[in-house]
C-alpha positions in Angstrom: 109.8 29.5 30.1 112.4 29.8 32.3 111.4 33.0 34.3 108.3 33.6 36.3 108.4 36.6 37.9 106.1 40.0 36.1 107.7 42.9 35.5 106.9 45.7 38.4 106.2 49.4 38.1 106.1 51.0 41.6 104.5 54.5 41.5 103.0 56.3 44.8 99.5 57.8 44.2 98.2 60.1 46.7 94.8 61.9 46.1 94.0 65.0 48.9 90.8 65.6 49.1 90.3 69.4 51.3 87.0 69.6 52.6 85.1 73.3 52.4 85.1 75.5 55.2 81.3 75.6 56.7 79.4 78.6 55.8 79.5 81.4 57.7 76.5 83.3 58.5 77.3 87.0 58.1 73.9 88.3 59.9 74.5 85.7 63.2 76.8 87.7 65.5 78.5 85.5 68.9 76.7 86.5 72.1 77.7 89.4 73.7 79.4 88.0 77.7 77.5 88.5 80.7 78.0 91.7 82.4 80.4 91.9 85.5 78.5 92.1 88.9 79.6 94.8 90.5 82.5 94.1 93.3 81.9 95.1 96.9 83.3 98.1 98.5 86.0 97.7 101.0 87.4 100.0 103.4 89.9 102.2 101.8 92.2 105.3 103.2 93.2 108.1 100.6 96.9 107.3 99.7 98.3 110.5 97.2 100.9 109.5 95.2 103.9 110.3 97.0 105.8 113.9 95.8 108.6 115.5 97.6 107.4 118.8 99.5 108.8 120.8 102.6 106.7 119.8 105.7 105.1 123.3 105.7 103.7 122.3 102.2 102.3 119.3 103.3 98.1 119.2 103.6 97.1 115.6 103.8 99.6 113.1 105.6 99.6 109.7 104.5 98.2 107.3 106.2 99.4 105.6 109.4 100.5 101.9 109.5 97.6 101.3 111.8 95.4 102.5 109.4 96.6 100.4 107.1 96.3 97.2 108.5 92.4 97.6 108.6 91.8 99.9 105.1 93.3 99.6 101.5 95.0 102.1 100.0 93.0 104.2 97.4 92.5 107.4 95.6 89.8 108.8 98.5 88.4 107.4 101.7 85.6 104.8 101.9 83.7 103.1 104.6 83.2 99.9 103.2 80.4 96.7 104.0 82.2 93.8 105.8 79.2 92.0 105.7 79.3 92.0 101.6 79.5 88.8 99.8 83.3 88.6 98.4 83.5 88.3 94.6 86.5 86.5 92.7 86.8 87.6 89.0 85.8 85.0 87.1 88.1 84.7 83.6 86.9 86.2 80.6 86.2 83.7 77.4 83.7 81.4 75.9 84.1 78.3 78.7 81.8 76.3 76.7 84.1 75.8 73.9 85.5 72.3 73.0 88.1 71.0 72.2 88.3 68.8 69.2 90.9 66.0 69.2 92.4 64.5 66.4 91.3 61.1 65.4 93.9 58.5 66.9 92.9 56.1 63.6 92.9 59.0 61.0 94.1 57.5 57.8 96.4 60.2 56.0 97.1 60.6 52.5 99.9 62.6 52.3 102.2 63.6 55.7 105.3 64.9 56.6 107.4 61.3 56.7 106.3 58.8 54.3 106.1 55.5 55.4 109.4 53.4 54.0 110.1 49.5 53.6 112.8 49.1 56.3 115.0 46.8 53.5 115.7 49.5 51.1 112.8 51.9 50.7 111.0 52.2 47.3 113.7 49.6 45.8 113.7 47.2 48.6 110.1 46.8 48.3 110.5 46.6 44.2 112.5 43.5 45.0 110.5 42.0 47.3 107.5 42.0 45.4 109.6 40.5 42.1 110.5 38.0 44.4 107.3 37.5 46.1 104.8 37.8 43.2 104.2 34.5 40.7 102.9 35.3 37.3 99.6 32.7 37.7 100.0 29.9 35.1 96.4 29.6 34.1 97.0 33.8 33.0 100.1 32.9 31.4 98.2 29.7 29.6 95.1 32.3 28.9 98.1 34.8 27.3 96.7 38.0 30.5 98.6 40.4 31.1 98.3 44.0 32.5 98.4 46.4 35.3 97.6 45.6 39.0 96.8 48.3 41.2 96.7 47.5 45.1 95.9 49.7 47.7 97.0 49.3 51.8 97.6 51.0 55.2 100.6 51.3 56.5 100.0 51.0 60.4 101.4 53.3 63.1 103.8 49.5 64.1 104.7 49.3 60.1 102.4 46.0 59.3 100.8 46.6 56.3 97.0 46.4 56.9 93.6 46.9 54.8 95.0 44.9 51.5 92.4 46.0 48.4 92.9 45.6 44.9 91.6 48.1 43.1 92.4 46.9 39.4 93.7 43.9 37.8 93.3 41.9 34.8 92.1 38.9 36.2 91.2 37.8 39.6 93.8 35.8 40.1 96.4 38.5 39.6 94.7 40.2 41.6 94.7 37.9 44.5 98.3 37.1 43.5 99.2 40.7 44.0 97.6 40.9 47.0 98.7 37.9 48.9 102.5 39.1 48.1 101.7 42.6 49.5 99.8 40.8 53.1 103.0 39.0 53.6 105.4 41.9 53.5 107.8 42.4 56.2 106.9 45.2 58.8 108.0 49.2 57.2 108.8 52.3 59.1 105.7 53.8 59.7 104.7 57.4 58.4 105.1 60.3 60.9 102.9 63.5 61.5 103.6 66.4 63.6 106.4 63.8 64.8 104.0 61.1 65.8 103.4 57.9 64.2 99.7 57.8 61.7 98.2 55.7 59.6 99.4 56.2 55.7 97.8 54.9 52.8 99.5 53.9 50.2 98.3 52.8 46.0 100.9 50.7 44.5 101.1 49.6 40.5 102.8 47.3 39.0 102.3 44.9 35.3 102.1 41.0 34.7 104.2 41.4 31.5 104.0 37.9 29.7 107.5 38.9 27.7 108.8 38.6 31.1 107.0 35.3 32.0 108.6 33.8 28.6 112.2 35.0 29.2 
């Protein structure tokens, strides 16, 4: 037996799971806003939009600047109440809506730029585990053999985090596989909307006793 290492088989499972919209209730229609309260008067002096006449055609002068500096301008005259409250517009929308953050430790499945092992991506990380993985001799003495699926996060700082087997022949390929995969060197983390996430990740890879005998 002069080799020891099993034979790998990387593969990247991702499984999206989209969520149903919540049901809409045709017959519940929003609220209809408040009405405006109606806005104070305020002195105003009729101000015509201006047209070029001869003098002699001209019935109602505009107003003076004295005038002006105590009235508005408007469409007719109007005494208004200076002891009226003053109303600001208020702006019009639903101010009681929320806004929903995203989840700073959302674990995606699937983003825009998948995590990668900083020596060599998908191959690097093939290498490291041939090197890092040991077939278990009491499996090899038992003749086991089979497929070990593993399943991890890849953090927003690239450790790998949340180490779970999810399959393996034995327990102890099992814990083999995972121990190698807890002592990986850091990745490059995945990336959302161009910020670093959480990324799961399911690896799979077979104890192949051929191999263990070569």
């Amino acid at each position: 037996m002069k080799g020891s290492s099993p034979k790998l088989l990387i593969v990247k499972l991702t499984d999206v799971k989209l969520l149903p919209p919540p049901p809409v209730d045709p017959a519940k229609k929003p609220p209809p806003p408040p009405p405006e309260p109606p806005k104070p008067k305020v002195d105003q002096v009729k101000f015509p939009p201006p047209v070029v006449k001869p003098d002699n055609e001209v019935k109602t002068p505009p107003p003076t600047v004295a005038e002006l500096k105590t009235a508005d301008p408007g469409q007719n005259n109007q005494k208004g109440n200076p002891n009226a409250d003053i109303n600001i517009d208020q702006p019009v929308g639903n101010s009681d809506a929320k806004v929903t953050e995203a989840d700073p430790n959302q674990v995606f499945a699937a983003v825009e730029q998948e995590p990668e092992f900083k020596n060599g991506g998908a191959a690097g990380f093939n290498n490291y585990l041939a090197k890092a993985v040991k077939f278990p001799a009491v499996d090899r003495e038992n003749g086991t053999s089979g497929k070990v699926i593993i399943t991890f996060v890849v953090e927003k700082d690239g450790s790998l985090t949340d180490v779970k087997v999810l399959r393996a022949p034995s327990p102890t390929m099992g814990d083999a596989a995972a121990s190698a995969v807890k002592s990986s060197p850091a990745w490059r983390p995945g990336k959302q909307n161009g910020q670093s996430v959480r990324v799961q990740f399911t690896i799979s890879f077979a104890f192949s006793l051929a191999d263990a005998d070569q």
